[in-house]
TORZAVO-846577 format. One record per residue (C-alpha): residue number from 1; y, x, z. Coordinates in pm, 1 decimal, decimal comma. Example, Ala and Ser with C-alpha at 12.3 -4.5 7.8 and 13.67 -1.06 7.14 Angstrom:
BEGIN
k_north_east_up
1_-450,0_1230,0_780,0 $
2_-106,0_1367,0_714,0 $
This chain:
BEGIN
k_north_east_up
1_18688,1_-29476,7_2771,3 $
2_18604,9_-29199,2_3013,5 $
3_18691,1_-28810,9_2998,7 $
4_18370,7_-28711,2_3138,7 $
5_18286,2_-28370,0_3000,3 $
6_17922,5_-28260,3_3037,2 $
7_17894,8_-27904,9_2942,9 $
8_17553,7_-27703,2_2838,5 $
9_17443,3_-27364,9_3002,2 $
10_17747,8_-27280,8_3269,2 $
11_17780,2_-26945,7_3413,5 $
12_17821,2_-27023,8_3793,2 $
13_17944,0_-26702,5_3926,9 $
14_18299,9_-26805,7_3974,0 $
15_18174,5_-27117,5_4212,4 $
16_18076,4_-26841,5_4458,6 $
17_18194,4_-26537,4_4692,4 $
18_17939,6_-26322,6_4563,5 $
19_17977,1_-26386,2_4190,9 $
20_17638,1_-26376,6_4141,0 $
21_17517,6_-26468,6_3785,1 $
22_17371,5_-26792,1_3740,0 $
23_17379,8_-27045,6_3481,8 $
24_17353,0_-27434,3_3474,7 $
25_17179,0_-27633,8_3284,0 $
26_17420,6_-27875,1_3249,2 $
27_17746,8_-27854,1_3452,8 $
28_18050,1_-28125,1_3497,3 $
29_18354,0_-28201,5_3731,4 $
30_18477,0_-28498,0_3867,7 $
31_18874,7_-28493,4_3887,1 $
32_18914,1_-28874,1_3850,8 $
33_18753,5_-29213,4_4036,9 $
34_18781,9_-29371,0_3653,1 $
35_18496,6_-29056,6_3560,3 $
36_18228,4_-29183,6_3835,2 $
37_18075,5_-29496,8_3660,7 $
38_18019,5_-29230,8_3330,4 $
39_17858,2_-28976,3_3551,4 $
40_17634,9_-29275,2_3709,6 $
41_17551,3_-29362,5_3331,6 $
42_17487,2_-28989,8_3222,0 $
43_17257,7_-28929,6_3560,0 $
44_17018,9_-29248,1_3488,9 $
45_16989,0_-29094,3_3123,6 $
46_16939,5_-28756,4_3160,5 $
47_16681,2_-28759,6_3452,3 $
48_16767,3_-28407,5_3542,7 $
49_16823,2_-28236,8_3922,5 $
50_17164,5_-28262,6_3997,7 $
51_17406,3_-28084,6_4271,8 $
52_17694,5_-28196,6_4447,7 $
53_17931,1_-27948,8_4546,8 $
54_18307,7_-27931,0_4622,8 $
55_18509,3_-27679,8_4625,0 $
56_18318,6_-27446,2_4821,5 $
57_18272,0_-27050,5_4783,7 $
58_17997,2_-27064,6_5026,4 $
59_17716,9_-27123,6_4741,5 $
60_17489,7_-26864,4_4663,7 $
61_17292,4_-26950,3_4377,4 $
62_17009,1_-26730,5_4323,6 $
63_16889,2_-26793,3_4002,3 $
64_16963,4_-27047,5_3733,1 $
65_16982,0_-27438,6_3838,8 $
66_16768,4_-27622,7_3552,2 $
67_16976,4_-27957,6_3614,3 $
68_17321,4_-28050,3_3656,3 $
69_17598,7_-27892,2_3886,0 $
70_17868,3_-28145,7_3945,3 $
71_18181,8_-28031,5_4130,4 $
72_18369,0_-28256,9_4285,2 $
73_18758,1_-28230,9_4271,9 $
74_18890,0_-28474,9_4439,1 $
75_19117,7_-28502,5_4660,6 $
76_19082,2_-28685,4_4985,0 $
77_18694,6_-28857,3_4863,4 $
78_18378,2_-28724,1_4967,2 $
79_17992,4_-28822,5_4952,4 $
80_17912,2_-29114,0_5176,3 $
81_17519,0_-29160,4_5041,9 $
82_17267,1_-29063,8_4768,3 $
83_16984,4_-29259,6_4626,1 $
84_16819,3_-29245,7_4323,4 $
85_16943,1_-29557,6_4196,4 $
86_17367,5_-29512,0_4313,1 $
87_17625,8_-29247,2_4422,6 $
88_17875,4_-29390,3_4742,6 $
89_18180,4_-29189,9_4794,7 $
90_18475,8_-29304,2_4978,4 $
């Protein structure tokens, strides 16, 4: 069982320095390894955009993001590659 917690219409102003208001679609973070195969599973059924981000302040989002903002959280693993079809972090 995974904790993965996909939420609906995020306000994004606290993921930057400007607070400027923005909402996501959908919106997640990824705390745990165990939560990646989930998020794989949730991605291939929900064709969506999606957006990796860390923990970054230096996003300015500019108006709403009509996909999926996943923050990453953690610690010491970061994006290797993208495809369509996987997700490699290490």
């Amino acid at each position: 069982m995974t904790d993965l917690q996909v939420q609906h219409e995020v306000e994004l102003y606290h993921l930057n320095t400007f607070h400027v208001a923005a909402r996501a679609r959908y919106f997640t973070e990824i705390t745990r390894e165990a939560q990646l195969p989930a998020l794989c599973q949730w991605l291939r059924e929900h064709p969506v955009p999606h957006l990796l981000i860390g923990q970054a302040s230096n996003i300015l989002f500019r108006e709403d993001f009509p996909g999926i903002v996943i923050e990453f959280k953690l610690k010491g693993i970061h994006l290797e590659a993208e495809t369509d079809d996987y997700i490699e972090v290490a």
